[in-house]
CHARMM-style PDB file with segment names, atoms N, HN, CA, C and O in Angstrom:
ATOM      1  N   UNK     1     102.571  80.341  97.908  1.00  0.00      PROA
ATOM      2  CA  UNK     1     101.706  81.279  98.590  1.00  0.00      PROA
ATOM      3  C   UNK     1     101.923  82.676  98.014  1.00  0.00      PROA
ATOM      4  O   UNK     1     103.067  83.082  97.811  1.00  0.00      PROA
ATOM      5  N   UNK     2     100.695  83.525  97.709  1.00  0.00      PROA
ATOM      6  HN  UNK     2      99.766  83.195  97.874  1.00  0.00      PROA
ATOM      7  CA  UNK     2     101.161  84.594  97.088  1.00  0.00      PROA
ATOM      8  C   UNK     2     100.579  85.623  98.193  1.00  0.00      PROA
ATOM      9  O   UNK     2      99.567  85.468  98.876  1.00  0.00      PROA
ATOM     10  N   UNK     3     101.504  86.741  98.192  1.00  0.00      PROA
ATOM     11  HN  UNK     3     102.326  86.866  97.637  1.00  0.00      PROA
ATOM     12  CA  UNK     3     101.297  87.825  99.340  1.00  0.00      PROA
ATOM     13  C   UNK     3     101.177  88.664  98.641  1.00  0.00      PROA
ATOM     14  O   UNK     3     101.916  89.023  97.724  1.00  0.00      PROA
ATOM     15  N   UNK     4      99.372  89.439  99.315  1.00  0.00      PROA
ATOM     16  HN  UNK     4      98.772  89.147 100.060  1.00  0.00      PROA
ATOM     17  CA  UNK     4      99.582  90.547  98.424  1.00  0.00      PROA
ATOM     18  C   UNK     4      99.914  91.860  98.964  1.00  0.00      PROA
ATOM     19  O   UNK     4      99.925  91.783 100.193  1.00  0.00      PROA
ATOM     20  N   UNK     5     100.080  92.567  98.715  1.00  0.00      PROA
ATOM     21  HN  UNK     5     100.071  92.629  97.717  1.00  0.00      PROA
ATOM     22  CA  UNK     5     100.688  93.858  99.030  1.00  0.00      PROA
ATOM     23  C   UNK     5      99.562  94.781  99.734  1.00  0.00      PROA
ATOM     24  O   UNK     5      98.367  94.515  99.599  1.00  0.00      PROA
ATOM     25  N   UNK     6      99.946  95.712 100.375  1.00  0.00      PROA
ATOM     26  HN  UNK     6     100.917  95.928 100.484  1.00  0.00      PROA
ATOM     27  CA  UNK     6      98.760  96.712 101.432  1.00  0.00      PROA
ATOM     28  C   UNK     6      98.462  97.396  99.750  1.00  0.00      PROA
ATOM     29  O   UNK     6      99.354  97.498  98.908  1.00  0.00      PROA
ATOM     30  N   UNK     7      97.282  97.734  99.573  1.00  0.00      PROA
ATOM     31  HN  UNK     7      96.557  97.651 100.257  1.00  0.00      PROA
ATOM     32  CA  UNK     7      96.031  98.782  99.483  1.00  0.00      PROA
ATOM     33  C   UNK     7      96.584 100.049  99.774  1.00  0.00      PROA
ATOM     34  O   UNK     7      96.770 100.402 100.938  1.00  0.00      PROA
ATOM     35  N   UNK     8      96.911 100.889  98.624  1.00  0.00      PROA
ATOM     36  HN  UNK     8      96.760 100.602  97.678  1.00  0.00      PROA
ATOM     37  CA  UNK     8      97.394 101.851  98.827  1.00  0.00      PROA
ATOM     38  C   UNK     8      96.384 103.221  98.504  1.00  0.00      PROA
ATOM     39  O   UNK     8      95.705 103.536  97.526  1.00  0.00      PROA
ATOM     40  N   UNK     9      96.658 103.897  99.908  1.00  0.00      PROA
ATOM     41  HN  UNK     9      97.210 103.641 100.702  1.00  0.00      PROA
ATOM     42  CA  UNK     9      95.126 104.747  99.344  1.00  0.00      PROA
ATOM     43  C   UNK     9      96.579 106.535 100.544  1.00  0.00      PROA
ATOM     44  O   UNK     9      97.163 106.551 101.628  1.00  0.00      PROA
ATOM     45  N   UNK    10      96.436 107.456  99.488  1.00  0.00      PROA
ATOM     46  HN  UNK    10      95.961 107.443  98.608  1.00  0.00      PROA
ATOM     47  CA  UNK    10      96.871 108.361  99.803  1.00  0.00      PROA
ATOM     48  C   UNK    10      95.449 109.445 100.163  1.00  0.00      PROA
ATOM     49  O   UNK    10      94.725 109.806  99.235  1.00  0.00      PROA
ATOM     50  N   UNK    11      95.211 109.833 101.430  1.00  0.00      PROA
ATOM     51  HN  UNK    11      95.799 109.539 102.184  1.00  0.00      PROA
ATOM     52  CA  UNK    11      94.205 111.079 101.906  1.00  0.00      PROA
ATOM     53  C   UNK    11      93.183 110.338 101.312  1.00  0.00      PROA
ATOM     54  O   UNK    11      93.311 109.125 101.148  1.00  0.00      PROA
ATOM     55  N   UNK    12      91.942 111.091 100.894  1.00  0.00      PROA
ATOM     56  HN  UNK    12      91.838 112.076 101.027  1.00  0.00      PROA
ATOM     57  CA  UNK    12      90.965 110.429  99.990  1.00  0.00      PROA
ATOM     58  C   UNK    12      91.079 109.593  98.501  1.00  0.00      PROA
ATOM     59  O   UNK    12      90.219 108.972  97.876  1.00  0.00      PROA
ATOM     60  N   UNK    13      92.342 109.820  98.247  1.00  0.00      PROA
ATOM     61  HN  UNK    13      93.041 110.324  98.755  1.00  0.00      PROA
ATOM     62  CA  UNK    13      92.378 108.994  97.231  1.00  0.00      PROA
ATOM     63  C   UNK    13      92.767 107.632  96.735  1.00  0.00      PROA
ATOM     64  O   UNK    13      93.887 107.590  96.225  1.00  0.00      PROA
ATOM     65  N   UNK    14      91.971 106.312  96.777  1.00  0.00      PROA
ATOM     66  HN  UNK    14      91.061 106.347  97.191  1.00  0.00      PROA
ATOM     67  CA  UNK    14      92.409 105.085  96.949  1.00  0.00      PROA
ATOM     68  C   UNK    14      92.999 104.657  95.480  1.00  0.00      PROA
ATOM     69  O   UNK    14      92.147 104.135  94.762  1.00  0.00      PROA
ATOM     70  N   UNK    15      93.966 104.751  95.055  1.00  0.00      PROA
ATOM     71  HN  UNK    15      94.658 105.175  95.639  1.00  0.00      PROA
ATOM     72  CA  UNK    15      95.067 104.767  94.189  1.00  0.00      PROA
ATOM     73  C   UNK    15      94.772 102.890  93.393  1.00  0.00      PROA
ATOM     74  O   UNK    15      94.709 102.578  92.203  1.00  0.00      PROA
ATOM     75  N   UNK    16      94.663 102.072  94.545  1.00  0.00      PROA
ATOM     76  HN  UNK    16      94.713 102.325  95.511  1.00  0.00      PROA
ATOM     77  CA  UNK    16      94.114 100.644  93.740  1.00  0.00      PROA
ATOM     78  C   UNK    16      92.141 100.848  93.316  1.00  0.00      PROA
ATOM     79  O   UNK    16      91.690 100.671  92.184  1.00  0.00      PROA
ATOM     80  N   UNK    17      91.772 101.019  93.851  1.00  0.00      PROA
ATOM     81  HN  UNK    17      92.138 101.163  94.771  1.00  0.00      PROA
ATOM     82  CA  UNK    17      90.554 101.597  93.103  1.00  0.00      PROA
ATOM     83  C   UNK    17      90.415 102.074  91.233  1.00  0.00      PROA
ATOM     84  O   UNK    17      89.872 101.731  90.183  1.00  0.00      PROA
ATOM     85  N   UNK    18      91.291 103.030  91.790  1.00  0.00      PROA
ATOM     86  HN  UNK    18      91.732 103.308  92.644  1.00  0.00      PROA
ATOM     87  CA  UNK    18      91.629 103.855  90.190  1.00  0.00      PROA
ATOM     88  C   UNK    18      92.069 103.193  89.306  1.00  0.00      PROA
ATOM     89  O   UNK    18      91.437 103.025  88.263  1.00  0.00      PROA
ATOM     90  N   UNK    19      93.372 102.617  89.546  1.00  0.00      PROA
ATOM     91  HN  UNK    19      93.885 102.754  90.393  1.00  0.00      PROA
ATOM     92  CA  UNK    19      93.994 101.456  88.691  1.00  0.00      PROA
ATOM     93  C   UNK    19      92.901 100.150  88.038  1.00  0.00      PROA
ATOM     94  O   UNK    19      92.693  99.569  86.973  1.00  0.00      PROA
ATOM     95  N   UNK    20      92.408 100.162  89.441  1.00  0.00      PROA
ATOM     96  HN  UNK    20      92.577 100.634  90.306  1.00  0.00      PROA
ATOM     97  CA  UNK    20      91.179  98.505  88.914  1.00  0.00      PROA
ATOM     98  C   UNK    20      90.055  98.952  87.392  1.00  0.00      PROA
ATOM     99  O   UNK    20      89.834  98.429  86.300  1.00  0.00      PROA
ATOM    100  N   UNK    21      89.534 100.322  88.197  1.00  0.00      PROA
ATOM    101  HN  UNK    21      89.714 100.746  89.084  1.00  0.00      PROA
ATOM    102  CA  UNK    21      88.785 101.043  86.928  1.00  0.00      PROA
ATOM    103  C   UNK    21      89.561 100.599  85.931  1.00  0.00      PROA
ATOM    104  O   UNK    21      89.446  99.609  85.208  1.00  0.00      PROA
ATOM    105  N   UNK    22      90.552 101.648  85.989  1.00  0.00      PROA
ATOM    106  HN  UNK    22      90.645 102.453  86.576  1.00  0.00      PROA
ATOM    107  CA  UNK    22      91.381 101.853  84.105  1.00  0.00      PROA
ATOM    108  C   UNK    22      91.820 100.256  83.688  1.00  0.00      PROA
ATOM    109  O   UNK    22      92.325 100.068  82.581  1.00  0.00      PROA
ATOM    110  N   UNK    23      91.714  99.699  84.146  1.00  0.00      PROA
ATOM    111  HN  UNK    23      91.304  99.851  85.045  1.00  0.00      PROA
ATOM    112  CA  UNK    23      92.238  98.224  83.902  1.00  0.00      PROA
ATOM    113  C   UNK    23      90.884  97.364  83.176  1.00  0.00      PROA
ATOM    114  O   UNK    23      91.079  96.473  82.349  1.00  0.00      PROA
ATOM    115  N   UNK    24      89.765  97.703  83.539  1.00  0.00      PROA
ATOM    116  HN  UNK    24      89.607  98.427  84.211  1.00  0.00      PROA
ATOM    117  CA  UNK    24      88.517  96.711  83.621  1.00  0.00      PROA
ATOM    118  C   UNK    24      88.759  96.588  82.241  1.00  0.00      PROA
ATOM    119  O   UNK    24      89.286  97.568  81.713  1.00  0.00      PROA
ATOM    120  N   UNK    25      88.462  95.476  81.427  1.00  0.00      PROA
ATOM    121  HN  UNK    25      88.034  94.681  81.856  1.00  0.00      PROA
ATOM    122  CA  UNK    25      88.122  95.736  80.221  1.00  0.00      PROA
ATOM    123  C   UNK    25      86.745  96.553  79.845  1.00  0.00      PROA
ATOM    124  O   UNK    25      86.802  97.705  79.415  1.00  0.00      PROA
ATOM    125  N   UNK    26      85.757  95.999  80.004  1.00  0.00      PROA
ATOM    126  HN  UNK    26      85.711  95.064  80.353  1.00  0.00      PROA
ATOM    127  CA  UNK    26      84.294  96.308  79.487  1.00  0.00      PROA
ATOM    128  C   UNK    26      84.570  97.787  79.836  1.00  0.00      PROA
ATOM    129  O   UNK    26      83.740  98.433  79.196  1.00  0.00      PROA
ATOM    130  N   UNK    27      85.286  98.556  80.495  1.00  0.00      PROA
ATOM    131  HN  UNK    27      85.961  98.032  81.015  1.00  0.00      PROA
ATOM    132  CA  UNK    27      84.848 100.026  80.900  1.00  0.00      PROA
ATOM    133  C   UNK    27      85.674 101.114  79.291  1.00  0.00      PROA
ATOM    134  O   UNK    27      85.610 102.321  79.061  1.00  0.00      PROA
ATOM    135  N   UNK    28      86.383  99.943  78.487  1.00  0.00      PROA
ATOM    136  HN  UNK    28      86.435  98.962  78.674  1.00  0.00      PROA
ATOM    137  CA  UNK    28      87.225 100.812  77.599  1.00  0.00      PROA
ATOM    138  C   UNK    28      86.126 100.444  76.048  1.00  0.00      PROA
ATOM    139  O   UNK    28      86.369 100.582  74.849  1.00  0.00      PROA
ATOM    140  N   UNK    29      85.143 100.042  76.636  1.00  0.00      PROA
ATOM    141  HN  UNK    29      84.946  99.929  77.610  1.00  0.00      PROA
ATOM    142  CA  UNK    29      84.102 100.457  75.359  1.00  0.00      PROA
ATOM    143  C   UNK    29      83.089 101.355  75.715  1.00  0.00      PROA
ATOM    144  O   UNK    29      82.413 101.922  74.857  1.00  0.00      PROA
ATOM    145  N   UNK    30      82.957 101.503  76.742  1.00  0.00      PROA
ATOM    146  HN  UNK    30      83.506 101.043  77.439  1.00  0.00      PROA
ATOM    147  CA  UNK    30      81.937 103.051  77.740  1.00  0.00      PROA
ATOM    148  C   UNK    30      83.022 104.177  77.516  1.00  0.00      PROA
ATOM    149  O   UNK    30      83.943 104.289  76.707  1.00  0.00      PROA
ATOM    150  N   UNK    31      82.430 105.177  78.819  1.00  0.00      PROA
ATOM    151  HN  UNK    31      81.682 105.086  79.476  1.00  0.00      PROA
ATOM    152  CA  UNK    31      83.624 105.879  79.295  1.00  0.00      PROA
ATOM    153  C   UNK    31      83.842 105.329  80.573  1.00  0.00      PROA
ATOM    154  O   UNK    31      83.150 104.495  81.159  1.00  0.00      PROA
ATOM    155  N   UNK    32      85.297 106.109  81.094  1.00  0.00      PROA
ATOM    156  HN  UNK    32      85.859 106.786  80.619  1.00  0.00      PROA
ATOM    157  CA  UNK    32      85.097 105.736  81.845  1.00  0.00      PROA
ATOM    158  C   UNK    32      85.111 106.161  83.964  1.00  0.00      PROA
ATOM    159  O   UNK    32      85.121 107.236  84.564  1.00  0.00      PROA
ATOM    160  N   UNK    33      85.108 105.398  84.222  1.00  0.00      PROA
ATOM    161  HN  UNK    33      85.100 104.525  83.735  1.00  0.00      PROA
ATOM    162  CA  UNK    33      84.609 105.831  85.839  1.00  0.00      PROA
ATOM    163  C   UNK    33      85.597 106.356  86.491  1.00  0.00      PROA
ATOM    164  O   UNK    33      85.840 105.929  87.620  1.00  0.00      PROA
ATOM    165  N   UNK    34      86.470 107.511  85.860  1.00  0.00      PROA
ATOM    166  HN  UNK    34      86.273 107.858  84.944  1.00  0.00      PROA
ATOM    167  CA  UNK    34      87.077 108.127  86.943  1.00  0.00      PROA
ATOM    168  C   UNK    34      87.118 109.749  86.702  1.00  0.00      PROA
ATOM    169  O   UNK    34      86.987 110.381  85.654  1.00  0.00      PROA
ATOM    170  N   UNK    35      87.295 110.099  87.745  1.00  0.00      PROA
ATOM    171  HN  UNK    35      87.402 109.585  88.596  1.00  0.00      PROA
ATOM    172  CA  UNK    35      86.805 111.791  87.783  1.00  0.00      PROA
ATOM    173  C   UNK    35      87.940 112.461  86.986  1.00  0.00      PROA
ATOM    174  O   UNK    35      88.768 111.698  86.487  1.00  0.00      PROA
ATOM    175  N   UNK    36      88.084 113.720  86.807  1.00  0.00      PROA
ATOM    176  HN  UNK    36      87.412 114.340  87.212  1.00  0.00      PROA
ATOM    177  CA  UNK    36      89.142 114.385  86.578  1.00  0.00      PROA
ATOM    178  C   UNK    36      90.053 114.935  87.849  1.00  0.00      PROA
ATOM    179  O   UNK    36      91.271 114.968  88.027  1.00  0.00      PROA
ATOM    180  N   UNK    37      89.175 115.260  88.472  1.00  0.00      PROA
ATOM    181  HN  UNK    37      88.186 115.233  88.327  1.00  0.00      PROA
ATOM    182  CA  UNK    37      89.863 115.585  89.699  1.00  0.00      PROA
ATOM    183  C   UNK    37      90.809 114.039  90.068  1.00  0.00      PROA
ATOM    184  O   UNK    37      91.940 114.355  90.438  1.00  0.00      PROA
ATOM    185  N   UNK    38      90.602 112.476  90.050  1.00  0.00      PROA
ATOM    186  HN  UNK    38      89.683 112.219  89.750  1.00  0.00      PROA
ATOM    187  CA  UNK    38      91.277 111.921  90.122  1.00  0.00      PROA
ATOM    188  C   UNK    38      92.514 111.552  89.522  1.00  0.00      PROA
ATOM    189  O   UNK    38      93.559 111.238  90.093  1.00  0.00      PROA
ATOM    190  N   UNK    39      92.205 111.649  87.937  1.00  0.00      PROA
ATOM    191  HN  UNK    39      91.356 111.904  87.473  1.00  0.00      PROA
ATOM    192  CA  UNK    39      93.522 111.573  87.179  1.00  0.00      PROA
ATOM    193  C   UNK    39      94.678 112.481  87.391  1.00  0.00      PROA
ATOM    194  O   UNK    39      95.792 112.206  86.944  1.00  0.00      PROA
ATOM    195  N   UNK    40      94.316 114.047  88.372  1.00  0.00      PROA
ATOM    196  HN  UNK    40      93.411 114.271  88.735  1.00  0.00      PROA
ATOM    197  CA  UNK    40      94.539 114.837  88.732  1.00  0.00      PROA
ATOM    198  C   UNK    40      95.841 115.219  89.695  1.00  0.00      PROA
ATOM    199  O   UNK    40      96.825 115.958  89.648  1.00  0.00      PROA
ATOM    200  N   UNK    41      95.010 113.903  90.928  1.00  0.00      PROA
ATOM    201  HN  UNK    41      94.211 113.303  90.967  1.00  0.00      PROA
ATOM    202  CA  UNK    41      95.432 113.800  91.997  1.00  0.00      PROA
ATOM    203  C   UNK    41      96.287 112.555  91.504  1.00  0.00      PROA
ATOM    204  O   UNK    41      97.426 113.009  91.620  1.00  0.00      PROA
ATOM    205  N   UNK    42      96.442 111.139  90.980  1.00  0.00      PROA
ATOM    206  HN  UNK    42      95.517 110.770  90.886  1.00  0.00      PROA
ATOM    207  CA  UNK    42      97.063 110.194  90.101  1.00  0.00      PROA
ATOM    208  C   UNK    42      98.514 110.493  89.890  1.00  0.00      PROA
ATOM    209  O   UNK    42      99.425 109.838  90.396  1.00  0.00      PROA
ATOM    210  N   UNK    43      98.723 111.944  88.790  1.00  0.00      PROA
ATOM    211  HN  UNK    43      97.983 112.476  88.378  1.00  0.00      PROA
ATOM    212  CA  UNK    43      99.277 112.547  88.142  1.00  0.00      PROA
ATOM    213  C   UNK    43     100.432 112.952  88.970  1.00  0.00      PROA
ATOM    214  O   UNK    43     101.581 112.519  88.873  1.00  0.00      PROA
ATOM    215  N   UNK    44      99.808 114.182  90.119  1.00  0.00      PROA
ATOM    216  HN  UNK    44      98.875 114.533  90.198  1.00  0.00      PROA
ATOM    217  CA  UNK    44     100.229 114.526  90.961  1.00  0.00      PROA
ATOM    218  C   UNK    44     100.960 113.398  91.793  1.00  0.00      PROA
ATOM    219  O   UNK    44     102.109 113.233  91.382  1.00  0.00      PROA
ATOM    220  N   UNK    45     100.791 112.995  92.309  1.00  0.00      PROA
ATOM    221  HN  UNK    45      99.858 113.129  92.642  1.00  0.00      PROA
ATOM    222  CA  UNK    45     101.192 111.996  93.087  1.00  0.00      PROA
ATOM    223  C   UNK    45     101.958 111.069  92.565  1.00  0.00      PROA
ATOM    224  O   UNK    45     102.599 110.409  93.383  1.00  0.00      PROA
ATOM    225  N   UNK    46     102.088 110.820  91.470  1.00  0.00      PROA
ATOM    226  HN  UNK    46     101.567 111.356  90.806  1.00  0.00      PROA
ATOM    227  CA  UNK    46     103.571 110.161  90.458  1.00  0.00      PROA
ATOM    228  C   UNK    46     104.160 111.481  89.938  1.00  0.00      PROA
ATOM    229  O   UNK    46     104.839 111.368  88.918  1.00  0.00      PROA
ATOM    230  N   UNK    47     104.075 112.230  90.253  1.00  0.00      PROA
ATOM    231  HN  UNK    47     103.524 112.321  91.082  1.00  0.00      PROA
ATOM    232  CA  UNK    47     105.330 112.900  90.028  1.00  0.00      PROA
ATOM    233  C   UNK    47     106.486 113.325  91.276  1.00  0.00      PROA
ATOM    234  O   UNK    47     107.693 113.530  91.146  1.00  0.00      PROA
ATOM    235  N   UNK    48     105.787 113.363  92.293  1.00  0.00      PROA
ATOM    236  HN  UNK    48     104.806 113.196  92.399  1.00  0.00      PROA
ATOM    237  CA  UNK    48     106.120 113.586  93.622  1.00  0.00      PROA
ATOM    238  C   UNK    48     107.003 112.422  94.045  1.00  0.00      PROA
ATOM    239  O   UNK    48     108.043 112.553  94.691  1.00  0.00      PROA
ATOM    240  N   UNK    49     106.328 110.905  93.484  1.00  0.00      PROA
ATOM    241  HN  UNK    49     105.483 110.799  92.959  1.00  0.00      PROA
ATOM    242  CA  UNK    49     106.944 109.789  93.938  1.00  0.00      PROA
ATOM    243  C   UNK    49     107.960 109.824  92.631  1.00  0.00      PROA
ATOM    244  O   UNK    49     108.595 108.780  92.782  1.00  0.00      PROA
ATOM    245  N   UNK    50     108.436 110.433  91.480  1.00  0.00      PROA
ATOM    246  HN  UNK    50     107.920 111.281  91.358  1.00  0.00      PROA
ATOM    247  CA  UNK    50     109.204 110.392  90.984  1.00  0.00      PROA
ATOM    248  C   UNK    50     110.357 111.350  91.251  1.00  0.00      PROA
ATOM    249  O   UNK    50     111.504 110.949  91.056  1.00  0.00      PROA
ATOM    250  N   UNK    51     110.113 112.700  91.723  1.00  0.00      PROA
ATOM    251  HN  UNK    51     109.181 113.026  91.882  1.00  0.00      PROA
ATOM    252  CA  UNK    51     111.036 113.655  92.366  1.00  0.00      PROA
ATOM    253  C   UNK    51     111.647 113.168  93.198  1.00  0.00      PROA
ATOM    254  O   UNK    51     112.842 113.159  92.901  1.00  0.00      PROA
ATOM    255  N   UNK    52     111.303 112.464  94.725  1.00  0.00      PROA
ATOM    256  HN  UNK    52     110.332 112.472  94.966  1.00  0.00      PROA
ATOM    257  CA  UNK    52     111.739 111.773  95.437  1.00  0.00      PROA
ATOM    258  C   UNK    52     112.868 110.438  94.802  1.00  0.00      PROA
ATOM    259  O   UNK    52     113.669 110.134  95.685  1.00  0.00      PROA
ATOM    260  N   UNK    53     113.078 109.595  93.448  1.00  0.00      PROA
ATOM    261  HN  UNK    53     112.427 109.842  92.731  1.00  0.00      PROA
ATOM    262  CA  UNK    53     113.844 109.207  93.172  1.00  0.00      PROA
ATOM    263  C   UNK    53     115.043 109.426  93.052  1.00  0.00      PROA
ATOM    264  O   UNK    53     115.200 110.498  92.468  1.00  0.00      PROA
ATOM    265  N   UNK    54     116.268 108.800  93.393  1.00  0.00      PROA
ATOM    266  HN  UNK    54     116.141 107.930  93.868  1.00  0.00      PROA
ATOM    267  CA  UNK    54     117.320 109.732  93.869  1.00  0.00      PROA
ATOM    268  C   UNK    54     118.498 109.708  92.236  1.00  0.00      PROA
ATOM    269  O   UNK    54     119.586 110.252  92.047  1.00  0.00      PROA
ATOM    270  N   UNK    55     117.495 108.673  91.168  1.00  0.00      PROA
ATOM    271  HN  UNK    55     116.611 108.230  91.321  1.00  0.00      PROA
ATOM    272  CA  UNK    55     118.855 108.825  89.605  1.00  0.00      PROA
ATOM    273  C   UNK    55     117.525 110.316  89.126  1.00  0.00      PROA
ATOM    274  O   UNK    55     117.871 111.022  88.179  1.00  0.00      PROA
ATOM    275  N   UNK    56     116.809 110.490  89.484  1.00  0.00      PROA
ATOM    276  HN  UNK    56     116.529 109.916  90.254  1.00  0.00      PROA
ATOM    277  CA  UNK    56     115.906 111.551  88.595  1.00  0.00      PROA
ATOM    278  C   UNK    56     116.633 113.186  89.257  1.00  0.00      PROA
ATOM    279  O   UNK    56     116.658 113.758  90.347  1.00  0.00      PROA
ATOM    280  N   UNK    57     117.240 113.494  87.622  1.00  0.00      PROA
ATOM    281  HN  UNK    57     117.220 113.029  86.737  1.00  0.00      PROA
ATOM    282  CA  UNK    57     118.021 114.677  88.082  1.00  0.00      PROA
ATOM    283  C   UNK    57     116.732 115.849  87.368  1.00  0.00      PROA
ATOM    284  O   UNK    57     115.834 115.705  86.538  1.00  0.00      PROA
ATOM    285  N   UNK    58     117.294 117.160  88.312  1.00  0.00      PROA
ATOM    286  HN  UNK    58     118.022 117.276  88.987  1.00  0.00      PROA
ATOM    287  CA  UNK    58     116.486 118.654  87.808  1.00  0.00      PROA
ATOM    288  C   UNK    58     117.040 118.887  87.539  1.00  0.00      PROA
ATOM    289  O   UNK    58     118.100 118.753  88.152  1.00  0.00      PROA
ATOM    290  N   UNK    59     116.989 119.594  86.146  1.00  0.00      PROA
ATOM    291  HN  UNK    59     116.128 119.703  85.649  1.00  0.00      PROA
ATOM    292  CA  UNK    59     118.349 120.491  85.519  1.00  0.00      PROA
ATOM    293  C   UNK    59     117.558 121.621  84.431  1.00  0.00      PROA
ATOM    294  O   UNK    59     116.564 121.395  83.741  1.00  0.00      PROA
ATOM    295  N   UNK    60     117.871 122.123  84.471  1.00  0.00      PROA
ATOM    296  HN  UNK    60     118.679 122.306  85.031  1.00  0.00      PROA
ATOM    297  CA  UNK    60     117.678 123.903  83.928  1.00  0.00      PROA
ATOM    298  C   UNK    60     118.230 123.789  82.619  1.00  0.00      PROA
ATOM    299  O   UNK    60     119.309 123.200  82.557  1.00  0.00      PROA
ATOM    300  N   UNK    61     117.598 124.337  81.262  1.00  0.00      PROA
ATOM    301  HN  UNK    61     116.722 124.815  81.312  1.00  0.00      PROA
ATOM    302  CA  UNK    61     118.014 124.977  80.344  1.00  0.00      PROA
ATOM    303  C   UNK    61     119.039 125.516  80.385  1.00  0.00      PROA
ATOM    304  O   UNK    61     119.265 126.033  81.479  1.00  0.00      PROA
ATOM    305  N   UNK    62     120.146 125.685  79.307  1.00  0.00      PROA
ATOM    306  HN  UNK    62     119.962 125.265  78.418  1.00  0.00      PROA
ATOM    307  CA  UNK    62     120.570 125.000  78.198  1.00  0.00      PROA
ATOM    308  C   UNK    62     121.369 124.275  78.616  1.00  0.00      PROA
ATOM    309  O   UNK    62     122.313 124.766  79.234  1.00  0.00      PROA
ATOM    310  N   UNK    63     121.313 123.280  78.490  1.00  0.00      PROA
ATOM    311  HN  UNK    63     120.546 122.881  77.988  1.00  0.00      PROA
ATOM    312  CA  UNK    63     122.370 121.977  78.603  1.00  0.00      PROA
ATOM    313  C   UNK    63     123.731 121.744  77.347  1.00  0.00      PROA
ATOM    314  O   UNK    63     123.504 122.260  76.253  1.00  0.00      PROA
ATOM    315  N   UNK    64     124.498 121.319  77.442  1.00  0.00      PROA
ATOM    316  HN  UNK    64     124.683 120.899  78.330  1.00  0.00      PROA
ATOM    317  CA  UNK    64     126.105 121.149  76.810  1.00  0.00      PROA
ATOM    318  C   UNK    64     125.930 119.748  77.166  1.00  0.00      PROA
ATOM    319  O   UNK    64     125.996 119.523  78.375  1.00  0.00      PROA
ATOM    320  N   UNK    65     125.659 118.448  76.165  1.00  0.00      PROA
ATOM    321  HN  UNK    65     125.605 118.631  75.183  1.00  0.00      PROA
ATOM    322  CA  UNK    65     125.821 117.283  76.622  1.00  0.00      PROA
ATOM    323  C   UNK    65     127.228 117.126  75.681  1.00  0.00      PROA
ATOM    324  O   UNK    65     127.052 117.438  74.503  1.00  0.00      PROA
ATOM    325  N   UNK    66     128.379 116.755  75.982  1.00  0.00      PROA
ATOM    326  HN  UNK    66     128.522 116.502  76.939  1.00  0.00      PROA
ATOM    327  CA  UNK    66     129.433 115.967  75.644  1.00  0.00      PROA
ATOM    328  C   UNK    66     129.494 114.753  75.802  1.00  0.00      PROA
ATOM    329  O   UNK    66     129.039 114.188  76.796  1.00  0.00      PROA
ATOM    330  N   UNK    67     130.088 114.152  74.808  1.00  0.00      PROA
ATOM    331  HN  UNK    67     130.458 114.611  74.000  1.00  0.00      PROA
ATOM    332  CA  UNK    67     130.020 112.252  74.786  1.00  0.00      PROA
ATOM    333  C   UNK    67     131.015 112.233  73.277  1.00  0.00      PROA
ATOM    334  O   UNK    67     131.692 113.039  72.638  1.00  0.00      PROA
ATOM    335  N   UNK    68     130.606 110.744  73.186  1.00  0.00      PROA
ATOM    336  HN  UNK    68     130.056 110.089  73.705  1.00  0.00      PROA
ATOM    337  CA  UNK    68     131.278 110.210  71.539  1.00  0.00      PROA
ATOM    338  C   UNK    68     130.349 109.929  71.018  1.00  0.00      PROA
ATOM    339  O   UNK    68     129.526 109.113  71.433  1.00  0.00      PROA
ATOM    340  N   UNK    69     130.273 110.785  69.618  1.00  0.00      PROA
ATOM    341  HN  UNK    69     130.941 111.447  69.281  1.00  0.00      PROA
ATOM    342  CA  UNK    69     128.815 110.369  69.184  1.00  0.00      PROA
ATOM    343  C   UNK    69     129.797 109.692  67.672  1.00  0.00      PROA
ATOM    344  O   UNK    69     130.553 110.377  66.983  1.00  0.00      PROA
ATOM    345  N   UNK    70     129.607 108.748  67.543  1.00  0.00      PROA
ATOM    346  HN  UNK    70     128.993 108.191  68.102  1.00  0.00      PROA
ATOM    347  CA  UNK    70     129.813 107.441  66.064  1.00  0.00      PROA
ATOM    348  C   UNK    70     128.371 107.698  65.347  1.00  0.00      PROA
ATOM    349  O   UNK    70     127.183 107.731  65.669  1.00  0.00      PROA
ATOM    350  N   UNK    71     129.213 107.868  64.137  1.00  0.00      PROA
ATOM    351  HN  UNK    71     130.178 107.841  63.875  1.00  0.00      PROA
ATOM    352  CA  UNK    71     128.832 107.867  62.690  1.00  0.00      PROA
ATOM    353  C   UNK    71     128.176 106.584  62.032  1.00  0.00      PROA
ATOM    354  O   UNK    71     129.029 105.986  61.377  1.00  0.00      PROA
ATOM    355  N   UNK    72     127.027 106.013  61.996  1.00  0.00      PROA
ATOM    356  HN  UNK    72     126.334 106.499  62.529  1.00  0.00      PROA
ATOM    357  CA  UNK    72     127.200 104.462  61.711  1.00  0.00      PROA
ATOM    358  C   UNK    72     126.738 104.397  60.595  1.00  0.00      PROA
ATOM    359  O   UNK    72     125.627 104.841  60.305  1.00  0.00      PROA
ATOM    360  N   UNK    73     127.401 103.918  59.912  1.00  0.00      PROA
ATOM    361  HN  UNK    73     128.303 103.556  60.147  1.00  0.00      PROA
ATOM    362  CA  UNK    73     126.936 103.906  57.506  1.00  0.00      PROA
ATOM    363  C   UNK    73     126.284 102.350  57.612  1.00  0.00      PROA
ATOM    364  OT1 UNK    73     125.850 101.792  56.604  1.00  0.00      PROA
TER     365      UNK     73
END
C-alpha cells in the first residue's frame, strides 16, 4: 500500500503544483508555466526551510579552516 503524503501548499502558494509543472516533460520543449513571482516565493521558502536546519551553520567572513591537508602524488 503506498501512502501518499499531504499536498503541501504554503499561503497562496501550492508548492506540489509547481513541482508537477517543472517536472512535466512536454513543458521543457515550450516555456514554461510558472510565474516569476513563483520561482520567487519557491526560492524563498527553501531557504527558510534550510535556515531552520540545525547542521546548516551562519558564519561571517574570514574564516581560518585548520585540518590535515595530504599531499597525494
Amino acid at each position: 500500500m503506498v501512502t501518499r503524503r499531504k499536498s503541501f501548499v504554503y499561503g497562496q502558494l501550492d508548492v506540489d503544483s509547481i513541482i508537477c509543472r517543472l517536472t512535466q516533460q512536454e513543458h521543457w520543449k515550450h516555456t514554461l508555466d510558472v510565474t516569476e513571482h513563483e520561482i520567487k516565493m519557491v526560492c524563498t521558502l527553501a531557504r527558510q526551510i534550510f535556515l531552520q536546519q540545525p547542521m546548516l551553520l551562519e558564519l561571517n567572513a574570514p574564516l581560518k579552516i585548520a585540518g590535515l591537508f595530504l599531499a597525494l602524488k
